[in-house]
C-alpha positions, 0 to 999 in steps of 0.5 A: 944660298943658305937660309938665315936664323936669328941669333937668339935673345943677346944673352947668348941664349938660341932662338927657339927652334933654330940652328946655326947653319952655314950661309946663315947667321950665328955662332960657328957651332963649337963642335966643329974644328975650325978648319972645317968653316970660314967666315964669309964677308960679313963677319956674323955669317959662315960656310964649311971651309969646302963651299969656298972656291968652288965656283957658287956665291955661297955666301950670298956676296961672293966673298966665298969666291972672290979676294979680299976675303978668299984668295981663289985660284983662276977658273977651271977648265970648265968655266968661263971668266967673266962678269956674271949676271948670274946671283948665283955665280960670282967670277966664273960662269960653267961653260955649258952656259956659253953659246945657248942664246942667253946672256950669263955675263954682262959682257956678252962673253958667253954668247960670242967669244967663249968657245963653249963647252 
């Protein structure tokens, strides 16, 4: 995940030494076009709009991966559904995670039901 800036003073002046960077807090940078971020869960933070629906918790509460806030299509043919364990996945494990004796999903799905990679 992203680091996270602080936003400045309140008067809409930067903190100095800072930068608005995705996964972070702060103002959408303005010479980007809108389609090119995405607001995550938690409305002071953004990702660029092609973090969304990739698999990874870009967002730090899976808001990127998950409805309401992003409507995602079901997992790919290399990824296994299952509630992760993982902070860094959210819906979805890689399959190359399944059957190598650690646990990835907390029902134990990846070691005994997925088929593997």
């Amino acid at each position: 995940m992203n680091k996270i800036f602080p936003q400045g003073d309140g008067n809409g002046n930067a903190a100095a030494g800072t930068k608005a960077l995705p996964g972070g807090e702060g103002d959408v940078p303005q010479s980007l076009p809108s389609f090119l971020v995405a607001r995550c869960g938690n409305p002071t933070s953004w990702i660029y709009s092609d973090q969304k629906c990739d698999g990874i918790n870009n967002c730090g509460d899976c808001s990127d991966e998950l409805s309401p806030v992003t409507a995602c299509p079901p997992c790919g043919p290399g990824w296994w559904r299952c509630p992760s364990t993982v902070f860094k996945y959210c819906d979805c494990i890689p399959r190359v995670l399944c059957r190598d004796h650690t646990q990835h999903c907390s029902d134990w799905s990846d070691e005994y039901s997925c088929p593997g990679p």
